[in-house]
Structure formats: structure tokens, C-alpha cells
C-alpha positions in Angstrom: 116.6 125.1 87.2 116.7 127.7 89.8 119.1 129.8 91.6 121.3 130.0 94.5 122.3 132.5 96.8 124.9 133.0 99.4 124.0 135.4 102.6 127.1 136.4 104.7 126.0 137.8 108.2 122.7 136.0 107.8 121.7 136.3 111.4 122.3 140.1 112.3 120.4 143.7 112.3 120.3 143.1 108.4 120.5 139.7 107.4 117.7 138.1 109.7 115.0 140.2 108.4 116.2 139.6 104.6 116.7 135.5 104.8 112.5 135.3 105.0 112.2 137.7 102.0 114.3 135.6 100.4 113.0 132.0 101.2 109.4 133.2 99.9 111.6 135.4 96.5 110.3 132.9 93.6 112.8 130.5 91.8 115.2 130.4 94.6 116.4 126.6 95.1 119.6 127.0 97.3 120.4 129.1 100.1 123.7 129.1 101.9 123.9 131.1 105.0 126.6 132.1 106.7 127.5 133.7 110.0 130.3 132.7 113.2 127.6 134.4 116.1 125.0 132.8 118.3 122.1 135.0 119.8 122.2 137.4 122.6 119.4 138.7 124.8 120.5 142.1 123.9 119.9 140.9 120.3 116.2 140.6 121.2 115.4 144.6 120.6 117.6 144.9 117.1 117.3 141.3 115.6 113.9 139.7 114.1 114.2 136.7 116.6 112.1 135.2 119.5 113.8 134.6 123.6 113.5 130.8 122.2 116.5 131.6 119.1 118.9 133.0 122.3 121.8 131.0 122.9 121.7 129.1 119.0 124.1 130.1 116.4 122.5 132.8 113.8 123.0 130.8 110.6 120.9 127.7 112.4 118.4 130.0 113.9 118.0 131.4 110.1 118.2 128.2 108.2 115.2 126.8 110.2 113.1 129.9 109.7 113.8 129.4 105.8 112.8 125.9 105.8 109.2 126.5 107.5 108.8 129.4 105.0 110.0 127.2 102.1 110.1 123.5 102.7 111.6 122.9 99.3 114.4 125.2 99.8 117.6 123.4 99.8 119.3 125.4 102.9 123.2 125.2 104.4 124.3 126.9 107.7 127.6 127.7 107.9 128.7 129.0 111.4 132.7 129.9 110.9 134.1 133.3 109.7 133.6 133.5 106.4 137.4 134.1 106.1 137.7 130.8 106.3 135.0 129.4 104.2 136.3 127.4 101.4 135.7 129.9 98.3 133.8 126.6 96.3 131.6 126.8 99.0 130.9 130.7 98.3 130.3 129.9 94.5 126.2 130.7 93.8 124.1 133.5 91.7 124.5 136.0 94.2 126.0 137.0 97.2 124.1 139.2 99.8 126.5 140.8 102.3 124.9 141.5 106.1 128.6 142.5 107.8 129.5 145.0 110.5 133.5 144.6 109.5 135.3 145.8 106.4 137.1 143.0 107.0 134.7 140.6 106.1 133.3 142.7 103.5 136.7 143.2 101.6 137.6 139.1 101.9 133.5 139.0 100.5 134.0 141.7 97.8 137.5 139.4 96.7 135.7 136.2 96.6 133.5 137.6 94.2 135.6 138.7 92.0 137.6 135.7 91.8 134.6 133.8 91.5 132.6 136.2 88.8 129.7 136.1 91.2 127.7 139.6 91.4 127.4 140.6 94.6 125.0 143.1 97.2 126.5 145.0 100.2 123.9 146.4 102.5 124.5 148.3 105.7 122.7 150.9 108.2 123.7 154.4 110.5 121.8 154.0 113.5 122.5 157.5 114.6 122.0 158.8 111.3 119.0 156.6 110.4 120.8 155.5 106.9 120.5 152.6 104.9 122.7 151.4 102.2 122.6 149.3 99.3 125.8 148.7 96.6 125.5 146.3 94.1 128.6 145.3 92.5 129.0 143.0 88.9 132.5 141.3 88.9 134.3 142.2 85.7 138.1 143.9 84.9 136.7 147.4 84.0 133.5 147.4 86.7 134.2 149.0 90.0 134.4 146.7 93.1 134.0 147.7 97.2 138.0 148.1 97.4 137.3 150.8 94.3 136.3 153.2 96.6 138.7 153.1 99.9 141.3 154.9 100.5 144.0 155.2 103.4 142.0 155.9 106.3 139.9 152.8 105.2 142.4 150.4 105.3 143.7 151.9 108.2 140.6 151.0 110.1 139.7 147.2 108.5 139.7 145.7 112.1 137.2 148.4 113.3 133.6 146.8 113.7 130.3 148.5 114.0 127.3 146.8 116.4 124.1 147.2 115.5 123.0 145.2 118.9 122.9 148.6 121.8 125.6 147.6 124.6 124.9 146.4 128.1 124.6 149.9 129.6 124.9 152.4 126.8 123.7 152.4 123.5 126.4 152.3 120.8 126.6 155.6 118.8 126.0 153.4 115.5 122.9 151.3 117.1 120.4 150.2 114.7 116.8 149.6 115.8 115.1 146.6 114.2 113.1 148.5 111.5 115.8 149.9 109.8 117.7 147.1 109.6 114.6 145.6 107.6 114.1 148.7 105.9 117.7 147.8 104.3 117.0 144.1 103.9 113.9 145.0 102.3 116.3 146.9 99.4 119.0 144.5 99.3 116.0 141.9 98.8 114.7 144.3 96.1 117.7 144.8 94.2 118.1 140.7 94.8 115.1 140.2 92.4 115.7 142.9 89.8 119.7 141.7 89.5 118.5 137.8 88.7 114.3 137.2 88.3 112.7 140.4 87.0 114.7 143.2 85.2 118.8 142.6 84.9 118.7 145.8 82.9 117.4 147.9 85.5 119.4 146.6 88.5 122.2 149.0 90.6 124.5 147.2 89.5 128.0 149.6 89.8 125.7 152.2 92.1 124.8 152.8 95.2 121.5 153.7 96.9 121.2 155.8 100.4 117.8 156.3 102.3 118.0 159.0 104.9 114.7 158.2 106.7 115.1 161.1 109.2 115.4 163.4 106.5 113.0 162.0 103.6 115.5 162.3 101.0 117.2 159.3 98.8 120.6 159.0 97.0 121.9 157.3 94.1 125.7 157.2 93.4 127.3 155.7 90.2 130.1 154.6 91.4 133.6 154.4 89.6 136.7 151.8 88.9 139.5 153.1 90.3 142.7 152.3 88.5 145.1 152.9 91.8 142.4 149.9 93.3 144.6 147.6 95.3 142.4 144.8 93.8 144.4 145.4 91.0 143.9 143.1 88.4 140.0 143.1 89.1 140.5 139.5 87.5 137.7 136.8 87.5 139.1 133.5 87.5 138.5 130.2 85.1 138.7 127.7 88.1 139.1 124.2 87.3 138.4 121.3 89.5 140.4 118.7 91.2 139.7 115.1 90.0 139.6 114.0 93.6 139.2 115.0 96.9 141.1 116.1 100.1 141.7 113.2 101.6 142.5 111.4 97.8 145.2 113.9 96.3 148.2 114.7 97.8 150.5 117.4 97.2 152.5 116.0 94.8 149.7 115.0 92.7 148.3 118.7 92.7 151.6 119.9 91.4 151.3 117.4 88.5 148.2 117.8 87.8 149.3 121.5 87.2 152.4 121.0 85.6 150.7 120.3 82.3 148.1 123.2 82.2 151.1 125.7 83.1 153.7 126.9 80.1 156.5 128.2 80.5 159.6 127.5 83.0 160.2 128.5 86.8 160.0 126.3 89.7 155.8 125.8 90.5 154.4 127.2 93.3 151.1 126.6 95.1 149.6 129.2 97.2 145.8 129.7 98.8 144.8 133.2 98.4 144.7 134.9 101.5 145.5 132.0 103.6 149.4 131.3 104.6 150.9 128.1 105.5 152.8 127.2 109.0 156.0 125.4 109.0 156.6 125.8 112.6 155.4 126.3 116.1 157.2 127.6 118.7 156.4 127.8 122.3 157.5 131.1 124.0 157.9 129.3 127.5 159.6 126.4 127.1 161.0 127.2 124.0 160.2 124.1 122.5 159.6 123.6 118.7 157.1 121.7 116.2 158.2 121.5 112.5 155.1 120.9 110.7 153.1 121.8 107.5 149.2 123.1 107.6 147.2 126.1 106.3 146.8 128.4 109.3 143.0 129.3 109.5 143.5 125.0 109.8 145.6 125.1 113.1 144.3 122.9 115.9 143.6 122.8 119.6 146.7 120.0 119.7 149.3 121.5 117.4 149.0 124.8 119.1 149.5 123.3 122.9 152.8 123.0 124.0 152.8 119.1 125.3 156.0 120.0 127.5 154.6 122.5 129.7 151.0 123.2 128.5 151.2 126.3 127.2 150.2 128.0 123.7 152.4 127.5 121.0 153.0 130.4 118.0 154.1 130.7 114.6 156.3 134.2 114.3 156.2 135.9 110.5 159.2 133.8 109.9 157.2 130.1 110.4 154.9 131.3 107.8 154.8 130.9 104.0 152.5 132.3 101.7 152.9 129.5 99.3 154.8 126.2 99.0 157.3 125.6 96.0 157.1 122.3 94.8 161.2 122.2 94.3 161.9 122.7 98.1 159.6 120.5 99.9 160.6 117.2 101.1 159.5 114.1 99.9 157.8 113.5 102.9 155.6 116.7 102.8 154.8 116.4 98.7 153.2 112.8 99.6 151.0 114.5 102.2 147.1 114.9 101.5 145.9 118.1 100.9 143.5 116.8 103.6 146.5 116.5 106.0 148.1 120.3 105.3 144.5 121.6 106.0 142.3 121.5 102.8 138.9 120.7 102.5 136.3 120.2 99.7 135.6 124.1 98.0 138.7 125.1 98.4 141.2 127.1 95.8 144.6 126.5 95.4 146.3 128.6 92.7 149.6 126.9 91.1 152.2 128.5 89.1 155.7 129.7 88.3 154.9 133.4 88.4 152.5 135.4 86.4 151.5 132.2 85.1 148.6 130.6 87.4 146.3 128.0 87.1 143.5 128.1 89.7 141.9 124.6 91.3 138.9 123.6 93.2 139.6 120.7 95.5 
């Protein structure tokens, strides 16, 4: 059997020159690729694409490409934030990181972790004609992407960097074309030795640096921090749900739980990362919706205000970073998972405190 691999930003500077290295990488059977954007002209000059890929979304642009390369390659486009991709759906060999967020690359870096996948970062300095490679190996005492960040890189986790040049003037951080495929050319590399040729010899826990302008090449080993705010570094045993979305409801899950979970304390069930609304309010009207669904799962009608049209909000008060099974009504514990927001690859994590069982829907 062969071996699957998840690419996150598959259509950018990065990820569209490495999704042909990797269709044509032998014993690769399943390719998932992942990215929210559709082409730009101004993606033309940074991006391996044609004036025929402008206007598609990157992931379907990519997926095609794969499948002429590799007609026997099993491929999936995803086009949402990967933030919101159910973490099943994430589960593979390898993950190959293309991203221009820490954002994205922390919620990446913790999905691999939970899932035990390894997982390969690659990025590029336009103005300093860099390109990165980190290869990362999930495991308690290995060192992960949060390992290394400190204050100011928190502080900036919204920042984003384009490699596309702007309408008038470049970006200080453009990237031109080559060196994007310069680093999807390593991060294809490392791809190979980490699963098909030489595990042993793989970067795994390092980090490689081409300075092209310069001629000169570094390798960092990098280190687990013990202060990292992924602090448990844990990998989890994730069991799966004997039915789907639209099949179990919230009851059931908590039942299903309660036997795999010792110990006493009310059960609680939480998505990591992703926090539940109980109400919508609309700031002009000041009307009010009492409901229950994940978040990243709000839609178009439960956010507009039916009274006077406009866009209702849930405040830091409306939101609940899990639900306890003893204070829900009746009415919301016979609810599908399906109805609160769930879909198949999704995690829920129940528990009555440090006590946690972890289920794929």
C-alpha cells in the first residue's frame, strides 16, 4: 500500500511548484490539498500557473495539474481555511506546509501533533533571497514549531507575509517564482528521505536555510522547549465514532464516552480550538437567537437579523469552549452532532477533567 500526503497552501509561491514534484514522487497514492485562495493576475509572475488557472481556486487549479501528471493519484481539493478543516480529514503520512501566516502554521504544527503525523514547514525571504525548510516528528520530548517562539511571535500571529508583489509596489518580502521552487524543491526532498528513501537521514528536529545571494547554507538542530505553550506535546489515541453526523446525537456521544472515561466529575465535550455559540445578538435591533452550533459552523441565516436585516454577533459571553453534559437541556443533548455543526473527520474530546477521551466523528 502506498502513502498519503496532506499539502496546506497547495496553490501559492511554494506549494504550486512542489504539488508536481510530488504527483510524479514514487509510491504516493493520496494527495489532499488544501488552500481557501483563487488565482490572481498578479499571481502570474510568482506562482507556476498559466492566464487560463486565473479566477479558479488554487487547490482545484493544483488537483488537476496532479491528475494529468499522475492519473492514478487519488487527489482531494479542499478550498476552506485549514482552521476549519476537520482534523480526520488532515490525518495522512505527511503534512507539507506552503503558509504565509503563523496562524495557519501554529493550527498546522497542533494538528500534527495531536494526530502523530510528521510534518514539513517550508517558507522563503524574498528580500533576503532565503529559503527554509523544518521538519518536525510529533513525539512528547521532540521539538515542535511553537518550540521556538517566543513573545514577539505570538504577538504577531495575525501578521501575513505575500509572496504575490502588490498592485503598485512590490512587497518588501516578494518572492520571485524560482525561489519559491528552489524551496519546494527541498521540502520535496526532505518529503522522500522522511518516508521512501532514508528515514535515518531525514531533518527531522532541524532546520535547513539557503541564502542564494550569498552561497552559503545553514543547518540548525533545533530544541524542545519546556516553557512551550504546546505544553503537553501529547499525540493522541483517537477513537472513532460508530456513526456519523447526521446519525449520533449529543447525548449518544456523551454515552458512548461515559464508559471509556474513569473517574467522577460532570463530562464535558469540547472541539479543540473551536468554541460553541449559545447566542446571537443583533446590535441594532437588539434582538436575540438562543441557539447551539460550533462557530467556524455559523451560517449566512443565523447570523442575519430577520427583524431588520442586519448582522447578528455572539459577544465572549455567547461563547463556550465546551458543552457539559449535566447542563444542557434535553432538547439540545438529542440534537445531531450534524445539527451543532459537526461533520465527518472531526474531533471531539470528552471528559471530566484531566481525564479525556478523544473521538473521530
Amino acid at each position: 500500500m502506498g502513502w498519503s500526503a496532506v499539502v496546506v497552501g497547495a496553490g501559492g509561491n511554494i506549494g504550486s511548484h512542489l504539488v508536481p514534484h510530488l504527483a510524479r514522487m514514487p509510491g504516493l497514492d493520496r494527495l489532499t490539498l488544501v488552500d481557501r485562495d483563487a488565482y490572481e493576475a498578479g499571481n502570474l509572475s510568482s506562482q507556476d500557473i498559466t492566464p487560463s488557472d486565473v479566477g479558479r481556486k488554487k487547490a482545484l487549479v493544483q488537483a488537476d495539474r496532479a491528475r494529468r501528471i499522475n492519473p492514478a493519484l487519488a487527489v482531494t481539493a479542499v478550498t476552506t481555511p485549514v482552521e476549519t478543516v476537520p482534523l480526520g480529514r488532515l490525518r495522512s503520512d505527511v503534512i507539507l506546509a506552503c503558509l504565509d501566516g503563523r496562524s495557519a502554521r501554529q493550527h498546522v504544527n497542533q494538528a500534527a501533533w495531536r494526530l502523530g503525523v510528521p510534518w514539513i514547514d517550508a517558507g522563503v525571504d524574498g528580500g533576503g533571497l532565503l529559503a527554509r525548510v523544518d521538519v518536525y516528528r510529533p513525539g512528547r520530548d521532540n521539538p515542535c514549531l511553537e518550540c521556538a517562539w517566543d513573545e514577539r511571535d505570538y504577538a504577531a500571529l495575525e501578521q501575513t507575509y505575500p509572496c504575490a508583489p502588490a498592485a503598485v509596489t512590490p512587497a518588501p518580502t516578494n518572492a520571485p517564482s524560482s525561489l519559491g521552487a528552489l524551496a519546494a524543491s527541498l521540502q520535496a526532498i526532505e518529503c522522500q528521505k522522511l518516508l521512501v528513501d532514508a528515514p535515518g537521514r531525514s531533518l527531522a528536529g532541524a532546520q535547513v536555510v539557503l541564502d542564494v545571494a550569498h552561497h552559503k547554507h545553514y543547518l540548525t538542530t533545533l530544541r524542545r522547549n519546556p516553557l512551550c505553550r504546546l505544553s503537553d506535546h501529547e499525540i493522541w489515541r483517537i477513537e472513532r465514532l460508530p456513526a456519523g453526523p447526521h446519525e449520533l446525537t449529543v447525548a449518544k456521544v456523551f454515552a458512548f464516552a461515559a464508559g471509556r472515561v474513569d473517574g467522577g466529575g460532570p463530562l464535558r465535550l469540547r472541539i479543540e480550538g473551536q468554541p460553541f455559540v449559545r447566542r446571537l445578538a443583533c446590535h441594532e435591533c437588539r434582538s436575540e437567537r438562543p441557539l447551539l452550533r460550533m462557530a467556524s459552523a455559523l451560517r449566512p441565516s443565523d447570523r442575519n437579523c430577520p427583524r431588520c436585516g442586519a448582522e447578528r454577533f455572539a459577544s465572549g459571553l455567547d461563547l463556550a469552549e465546551h458543552l457539559e453534559a449535566a447542563t444542557l437541556s434535553t432538547r439540545d443533548l438529542a440534537r445531531s452532532l450534524h445539527a451543532i455543526g459537526l461533520r465527518t473527520g472531526d474531533v471531539v474530546s470528552v471528559g471530566n477533567g484531566d481525564l479525556q477521551v478523544h473521538l473521530e466523528v
